[in-house]
KOLMARBA-839433 format. One record per residue (C-alpha): residue number from 0; residue in one letter; z, x, y. Coordinates in steps of 0.25 Angstrom, whole numbers. Each point is the difference from the previous one (the first is absolute). Layout:
<nodes>
+-----+--------+-------+-------+-------+
| num | residu |    c3 |    c1 |    c2 |
+-----+--------+-------+-------+-------+
| NUM |      A |     Z |     X |     Y |
...
+-----+--------+-------+-------+-------+
</nodes>
This chain:
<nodes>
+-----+--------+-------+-------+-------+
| num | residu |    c3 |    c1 |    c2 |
+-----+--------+-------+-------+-------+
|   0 |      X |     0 |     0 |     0 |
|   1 |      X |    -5 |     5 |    14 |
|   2 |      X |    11 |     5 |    11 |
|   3 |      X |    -6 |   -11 |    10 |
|   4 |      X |     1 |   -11 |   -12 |
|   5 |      X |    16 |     2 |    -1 |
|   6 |      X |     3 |     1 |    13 |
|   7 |      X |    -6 |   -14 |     3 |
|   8 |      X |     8 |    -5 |   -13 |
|   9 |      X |    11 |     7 |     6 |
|  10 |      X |    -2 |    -9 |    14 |
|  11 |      X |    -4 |   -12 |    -8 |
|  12 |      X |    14 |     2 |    -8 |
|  13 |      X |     8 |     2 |    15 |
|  14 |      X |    -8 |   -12 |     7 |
|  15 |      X |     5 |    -8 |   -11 |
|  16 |      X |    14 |     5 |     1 |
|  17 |      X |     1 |    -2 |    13 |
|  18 |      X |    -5 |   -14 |     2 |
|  19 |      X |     8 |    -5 |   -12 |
|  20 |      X |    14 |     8 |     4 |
|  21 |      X |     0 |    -1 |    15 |
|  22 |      X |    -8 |   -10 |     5 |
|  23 |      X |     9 |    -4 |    11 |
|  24 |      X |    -5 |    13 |     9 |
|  25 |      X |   -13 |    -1 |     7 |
|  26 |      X |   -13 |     1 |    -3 |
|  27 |      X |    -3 |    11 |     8 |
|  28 |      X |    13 |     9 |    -5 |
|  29 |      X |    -4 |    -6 |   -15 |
|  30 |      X |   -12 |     7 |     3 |
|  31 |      X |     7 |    14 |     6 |
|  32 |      X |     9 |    -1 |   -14 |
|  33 |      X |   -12 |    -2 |    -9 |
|  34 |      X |    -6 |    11 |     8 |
|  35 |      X |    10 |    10 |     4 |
|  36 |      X |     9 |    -1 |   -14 |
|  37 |      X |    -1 |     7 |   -14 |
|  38 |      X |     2 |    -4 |   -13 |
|  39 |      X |     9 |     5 |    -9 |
|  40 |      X |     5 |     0 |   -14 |
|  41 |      X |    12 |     3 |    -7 |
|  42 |      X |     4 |    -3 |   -14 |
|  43 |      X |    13 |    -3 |    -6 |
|  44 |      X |    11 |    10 |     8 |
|  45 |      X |    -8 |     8 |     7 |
|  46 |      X |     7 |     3 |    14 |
|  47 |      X |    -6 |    -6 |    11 |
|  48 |      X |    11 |     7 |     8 |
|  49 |      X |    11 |    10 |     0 |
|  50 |      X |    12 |     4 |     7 |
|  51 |      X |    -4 |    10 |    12 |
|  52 |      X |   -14 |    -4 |    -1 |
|  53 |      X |    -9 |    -3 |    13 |
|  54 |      X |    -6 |   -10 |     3 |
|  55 |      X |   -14 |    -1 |     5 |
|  56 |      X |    -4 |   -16 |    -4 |
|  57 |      X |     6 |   -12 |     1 |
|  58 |      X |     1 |    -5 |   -14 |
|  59 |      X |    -5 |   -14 |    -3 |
|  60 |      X |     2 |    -7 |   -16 |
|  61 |      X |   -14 |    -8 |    -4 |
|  62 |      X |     4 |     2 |   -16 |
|  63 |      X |    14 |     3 |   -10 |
|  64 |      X |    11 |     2 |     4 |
|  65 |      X |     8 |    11 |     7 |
|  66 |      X |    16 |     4 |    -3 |
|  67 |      X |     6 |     5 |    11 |
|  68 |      X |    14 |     9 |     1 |
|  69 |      X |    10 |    12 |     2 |
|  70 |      X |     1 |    10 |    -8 |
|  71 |      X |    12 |     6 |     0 |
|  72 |      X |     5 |    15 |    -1 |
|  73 |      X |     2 |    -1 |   -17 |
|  74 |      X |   -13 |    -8 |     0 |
|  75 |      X |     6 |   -13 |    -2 |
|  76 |      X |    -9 |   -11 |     7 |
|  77 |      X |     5 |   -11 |     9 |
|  78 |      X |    -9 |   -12 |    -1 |
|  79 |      X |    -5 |    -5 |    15 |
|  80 |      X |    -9 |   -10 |    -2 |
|  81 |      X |   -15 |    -4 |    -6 |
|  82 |      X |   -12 |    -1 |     8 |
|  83 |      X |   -11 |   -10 |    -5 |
|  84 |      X |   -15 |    -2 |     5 |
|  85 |      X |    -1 |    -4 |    14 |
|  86 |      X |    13 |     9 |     3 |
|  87 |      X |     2 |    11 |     8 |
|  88 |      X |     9 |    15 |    -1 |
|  89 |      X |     8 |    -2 |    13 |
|  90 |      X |     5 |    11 |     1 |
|  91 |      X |   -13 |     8 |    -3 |
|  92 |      X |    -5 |    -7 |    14 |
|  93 |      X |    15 |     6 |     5 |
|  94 |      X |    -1 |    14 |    -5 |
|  95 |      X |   -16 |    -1 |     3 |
|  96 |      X |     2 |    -4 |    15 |
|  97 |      X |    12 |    10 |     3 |
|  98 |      X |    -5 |    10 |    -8 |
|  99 |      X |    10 |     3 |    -9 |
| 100 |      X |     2 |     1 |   -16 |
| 101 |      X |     3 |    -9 |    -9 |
| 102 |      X |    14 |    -3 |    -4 |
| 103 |      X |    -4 |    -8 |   -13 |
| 104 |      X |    -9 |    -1 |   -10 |
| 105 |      X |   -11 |   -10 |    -7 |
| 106 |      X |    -4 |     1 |   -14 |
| 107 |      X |   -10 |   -10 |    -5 |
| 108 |      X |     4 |   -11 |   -11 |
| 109 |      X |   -13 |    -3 |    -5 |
| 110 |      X |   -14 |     3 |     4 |
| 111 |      X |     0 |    -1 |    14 |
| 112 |      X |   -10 |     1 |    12 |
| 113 |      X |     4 |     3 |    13 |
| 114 |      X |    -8 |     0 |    14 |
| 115 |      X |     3 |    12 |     8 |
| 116 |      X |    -1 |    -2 |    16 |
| 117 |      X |    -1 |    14 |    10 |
| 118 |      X |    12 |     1 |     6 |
| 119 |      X |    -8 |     4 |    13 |
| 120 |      X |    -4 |   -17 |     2 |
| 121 |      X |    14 |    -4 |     0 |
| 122 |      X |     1 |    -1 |    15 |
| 123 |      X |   -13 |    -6 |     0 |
| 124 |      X |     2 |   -11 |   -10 |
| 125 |      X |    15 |    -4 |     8 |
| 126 |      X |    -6 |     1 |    14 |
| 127 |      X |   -13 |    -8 |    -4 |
| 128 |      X |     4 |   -10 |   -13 |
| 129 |      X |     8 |   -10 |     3 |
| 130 |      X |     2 |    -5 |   -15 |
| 131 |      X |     1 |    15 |    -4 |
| 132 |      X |    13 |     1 |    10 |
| 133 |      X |     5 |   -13 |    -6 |
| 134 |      X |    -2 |     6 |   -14 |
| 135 |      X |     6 |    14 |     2 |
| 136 |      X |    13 |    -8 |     4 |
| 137 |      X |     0 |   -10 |   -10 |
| 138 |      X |     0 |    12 |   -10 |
| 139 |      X |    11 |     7 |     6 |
| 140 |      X |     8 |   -14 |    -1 |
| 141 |      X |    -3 |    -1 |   -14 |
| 142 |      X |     3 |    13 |    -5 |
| 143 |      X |    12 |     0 |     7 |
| 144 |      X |     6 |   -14 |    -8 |
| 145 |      X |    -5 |     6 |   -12 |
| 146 |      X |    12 |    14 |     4 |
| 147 |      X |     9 |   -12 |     5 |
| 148 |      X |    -1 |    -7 |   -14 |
| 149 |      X |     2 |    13 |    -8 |
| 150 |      X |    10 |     4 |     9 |
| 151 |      X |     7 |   -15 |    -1 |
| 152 |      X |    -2 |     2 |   -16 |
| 153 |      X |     7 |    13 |    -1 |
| 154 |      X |    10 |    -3 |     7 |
| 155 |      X |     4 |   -18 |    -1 |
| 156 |      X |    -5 |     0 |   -16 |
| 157 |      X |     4 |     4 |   -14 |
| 158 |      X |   -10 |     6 |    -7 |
| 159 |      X |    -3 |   -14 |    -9 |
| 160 |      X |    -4 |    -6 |    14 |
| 161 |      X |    -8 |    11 |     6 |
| 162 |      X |    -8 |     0 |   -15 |
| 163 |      X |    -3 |   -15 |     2 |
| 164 |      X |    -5 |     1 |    15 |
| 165 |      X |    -8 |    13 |    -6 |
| 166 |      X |    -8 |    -7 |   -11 |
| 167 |      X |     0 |   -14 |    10 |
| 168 |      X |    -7 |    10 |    11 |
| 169 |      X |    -9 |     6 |   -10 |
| 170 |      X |    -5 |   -15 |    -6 |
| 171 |      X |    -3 |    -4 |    15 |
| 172 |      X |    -8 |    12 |     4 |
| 173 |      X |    -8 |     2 |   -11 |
| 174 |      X |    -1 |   -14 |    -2 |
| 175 |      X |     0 |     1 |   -16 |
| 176 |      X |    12 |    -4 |   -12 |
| 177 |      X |    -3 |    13 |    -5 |
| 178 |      X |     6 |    13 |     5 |
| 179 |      X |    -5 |    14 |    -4 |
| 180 |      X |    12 |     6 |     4 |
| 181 |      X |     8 |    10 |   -11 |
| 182 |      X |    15 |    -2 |     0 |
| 183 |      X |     1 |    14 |     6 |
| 184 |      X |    -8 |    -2 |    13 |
| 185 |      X |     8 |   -12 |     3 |
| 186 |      X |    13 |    10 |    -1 |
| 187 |      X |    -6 |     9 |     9 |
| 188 |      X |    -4 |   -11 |     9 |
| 189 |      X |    13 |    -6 |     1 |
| 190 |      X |     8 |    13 |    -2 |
| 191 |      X |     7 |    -2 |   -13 |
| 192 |      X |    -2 |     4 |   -14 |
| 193 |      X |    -9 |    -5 |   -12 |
| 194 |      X |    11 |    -3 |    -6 |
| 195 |      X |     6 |   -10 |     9 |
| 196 |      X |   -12 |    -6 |     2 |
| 197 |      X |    -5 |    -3 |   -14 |
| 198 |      X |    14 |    -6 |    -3 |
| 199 |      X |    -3 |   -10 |    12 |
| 200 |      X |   -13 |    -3 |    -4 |
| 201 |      X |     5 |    -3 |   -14 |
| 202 |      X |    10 |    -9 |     6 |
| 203 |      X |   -10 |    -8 |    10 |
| 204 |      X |   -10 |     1 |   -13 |
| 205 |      X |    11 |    -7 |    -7 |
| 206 |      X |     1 |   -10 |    11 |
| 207 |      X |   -15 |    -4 |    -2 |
| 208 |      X |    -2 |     7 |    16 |
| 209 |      X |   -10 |    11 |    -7 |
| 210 |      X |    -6 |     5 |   -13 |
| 211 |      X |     0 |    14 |    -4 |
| 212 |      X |   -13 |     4 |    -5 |
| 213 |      X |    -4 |    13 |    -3 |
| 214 |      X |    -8 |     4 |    12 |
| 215 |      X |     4 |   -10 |     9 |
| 216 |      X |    11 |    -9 |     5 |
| 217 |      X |    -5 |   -16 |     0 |
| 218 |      X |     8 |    -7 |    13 |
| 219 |      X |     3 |   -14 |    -5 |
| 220 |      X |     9 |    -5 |    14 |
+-----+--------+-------+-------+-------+
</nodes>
C-alpha cells in the first residue's frame, strides 16, 4: 500500500473520530483537529505517558481506554481514574501549556487510539473556539470528581463498599455486564490486595450481585 493511500486512510479514520466523539466543536475547529492531529495506537499497557515526561500535545481519546495514576516510590500504583473515547488528559493540557512534566502516568487498558494536538495551537483554540474553552473546562470538572470520588472512597468507605462502586462505575462506563478485569487490577486500583478482594467477590457472587467467570466478572445489579 502506497505512503499517500495510508495517509488519506489515516484522515479518513481522524474525520470519522472527530465528527463521532466531539461533534459539539465547530465545524471550522472539527476541520483544524481533523487537519492539525495525528493518530496514534497503542496496544494493551503501552504507556501513553510517564512521570517527568514533557509534554508536546494535548492528548484526546477516540478509542480503549486509558488508566490513569501515581506510581509510588516502591512501584506500587494509585488508581486515578479511567478516561474513555471523547475524554481528554487534563493534565496533559496542564503540564503542555506550562511547560512542565508530568506527575503521572497512563497505560492503556485495551487497544487504544488517541489524537494528538501540538501544543503550540493551544492559545489558538481558547482564544478562538468557544466550544473548545467550554470543553477544556468541563474536563478539568470532571476529572476532578473523578479524584473527589477516589479520594471520598478511601477515605468515607470500607473496602466492600468501594468494591461495589468500582465494579457499578465499571458497568456504567463500558456499558456492558461483562467486565474484563483480573482480581489483581482491581486491587491495585482500589489499593488492596487479591486476597481481599477475591474473598469480597466471593461473597457478593454468593449474593447473586456477580458471577465469577474465569476471564471476567459478569455485573448482575
Amino acid at each position: 500500500m502506497t505512503r499517500i493511500k495510508l495517509q488519506k486512510m489515516a484522515g479518513n479514520a481522524i474525520n470519522d473520530y472527530v465528527k463521532t466523539y466531539f461533534s459539539q466543536f465547530e465545524p471550522d475547529l472539527q476541520e483544524m483537529l481533523i487537519d492539525k492531529g495525528a493518530l496514534k495506537s497503542f496496544e494493551p499497557g503501552d504507556m501513553l505517558m510517564q512521570t517527568g515526561q514533557n509534554m508536546r500535545s494535548i492528548v484526546l481519546i477516540v478509542a480503549g481506554r486509558v488508566k490513569l495514576y501515581r506510581e509510588g516510590d516502591d512501584g506500587d500504583e494509585f488508581f486515578m481514574y479511567y478516561l474513555q473515547p471523547g475524554g481528554a488528559c487534563a493534565l496533559s493540557m496542564i503540564c503542555a501549556a506550562r511547560q512542565e512534566t508530568s506527575q503521572v502516568m497512563a497505560k492503556a487498558v485495551e487497544t487504544t487510539k488517541v489524537l494528538t494536538i501540538p501544543i503550540s495551537l493551544m492559545d489558538t483554540l481558547m482564544k478562538q473556539y468557544k466550544s473548545w474553552y467550554y470543553f477544556v473546562l468541563e474536563t478539568y470538572r470532571a476529572r476532578f470528581e473523578e479524584l473527589l470520588f477516589v479520594i471520598d472512597n478511601i477515605a468515607f468507605k470500607n473496602m466492600d463498599e468501594r468494591l461495589e462502586f468500582y465494579l457499578a462505575k465499571q458497568h456504567k462506563d463500558l456499558k456492558t455486564s461483562s467486565l474484563f478485569v483480573t482480581h489483581g487490577e482491581i486491587a491495585n486500583d482500589l489499593n488492596s490486595s487479591r486476597e481481599v478482594i477475591s474473598r469480597l467477590l466471593k461473597k457478593m457472587e454468593q449474593r447473586g450481585d456477580v458471577v465469577l467467570h474465569r476471564n471476567y466478572i459478569e455485573y448482575l445489579k
